[in-house]
N, C-alpha and C positions, 0 to 999 in steps of 0.2 A: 142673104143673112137677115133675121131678125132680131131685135133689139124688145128686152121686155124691162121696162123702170117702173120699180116702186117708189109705194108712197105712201104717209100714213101710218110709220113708226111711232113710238116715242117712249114715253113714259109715264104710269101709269099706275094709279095705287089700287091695289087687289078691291075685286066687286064691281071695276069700272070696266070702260068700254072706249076699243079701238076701229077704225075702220081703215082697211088697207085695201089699195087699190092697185094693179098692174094694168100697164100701157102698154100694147105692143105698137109696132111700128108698123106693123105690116095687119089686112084683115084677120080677125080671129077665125074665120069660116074655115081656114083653110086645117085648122089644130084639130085632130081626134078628142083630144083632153085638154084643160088648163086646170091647172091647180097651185095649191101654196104648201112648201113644206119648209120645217124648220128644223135650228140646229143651235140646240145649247151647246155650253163649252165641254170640253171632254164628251159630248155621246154624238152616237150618228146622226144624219140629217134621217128623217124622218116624217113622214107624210100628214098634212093636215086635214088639208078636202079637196075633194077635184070634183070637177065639173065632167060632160061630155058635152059634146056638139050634139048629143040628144037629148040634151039635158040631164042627165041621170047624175047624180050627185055623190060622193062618197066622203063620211066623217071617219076622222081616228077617233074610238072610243073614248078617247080621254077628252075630246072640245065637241062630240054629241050631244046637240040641247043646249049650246051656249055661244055653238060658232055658227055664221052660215053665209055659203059661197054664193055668188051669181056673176052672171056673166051678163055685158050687154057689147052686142056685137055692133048695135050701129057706132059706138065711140070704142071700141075693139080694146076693152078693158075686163074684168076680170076682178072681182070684188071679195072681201073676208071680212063680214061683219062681225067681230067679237066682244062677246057679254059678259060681265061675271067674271071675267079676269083672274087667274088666278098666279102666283108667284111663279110655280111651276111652268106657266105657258112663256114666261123671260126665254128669250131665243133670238136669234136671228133669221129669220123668214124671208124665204124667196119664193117668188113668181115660177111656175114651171108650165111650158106649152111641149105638147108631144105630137111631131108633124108627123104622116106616116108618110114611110118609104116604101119602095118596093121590097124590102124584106125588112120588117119591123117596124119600129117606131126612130124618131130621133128628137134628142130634147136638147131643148132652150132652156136657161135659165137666166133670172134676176140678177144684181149686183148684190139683193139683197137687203132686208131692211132691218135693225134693232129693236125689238120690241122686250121693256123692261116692265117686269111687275112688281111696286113693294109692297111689303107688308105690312 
């Protein structure tokens, strides 16, 4: 079993900047993907950025140009630097690693962390 903790919530007045970090417990080499996705109140969780283990990177249009992911595998963490902040990006954000199986993927997730933006 893997354990992934965040860190690096808070709160936050619109135009600033956060930086959120996940920890897994186990090496990151072994993850196809790591990524962050979030989940305001009433909508679905929904995708931020992910990484690959080939480095290939993927943004939701909406945090393109403002967010950006990295990964460092010697301290087996997984990074979301965000700029520009804006009210809209207020969520709850989790860590997500996807191990592959023999038929598929299988995902991990975060506890999760609060990230507020005011206006």
């Amino acid at each position: 079993q893997v354990q992934l903790v965040e860190s690096g919530g808070g709160m936050v007045q619109a135009g600033g900047s956060l930086r959120l970090s996940c920890a897994a417990s186990r090496s990151i080499f072994r993850f196809v993907a790591m990524g962050w996705y979030r989940q305001a109140p009433g909508k679905q969780r929904e995708l931020v950025a992910t990484t690959t283990s080939g480095d290939r990177t993927k943004y939701a249009d909406s945090v393109r140009g403002r967010f950006t992911i990295s990964r460092d595998n010697a301290k087996n963490t997984v990074n979301l630097q965000m700029n520009t902040l804006k009210p809209e990006d207020t969520a709850v954000y989790y860590c997500n690693a996807k191990e592959s199986r023999a038929i598929g993927t299988y995902d991990y997730w975060g506890q999760g962390t609060q990230v507020t933006v005011s206006s």
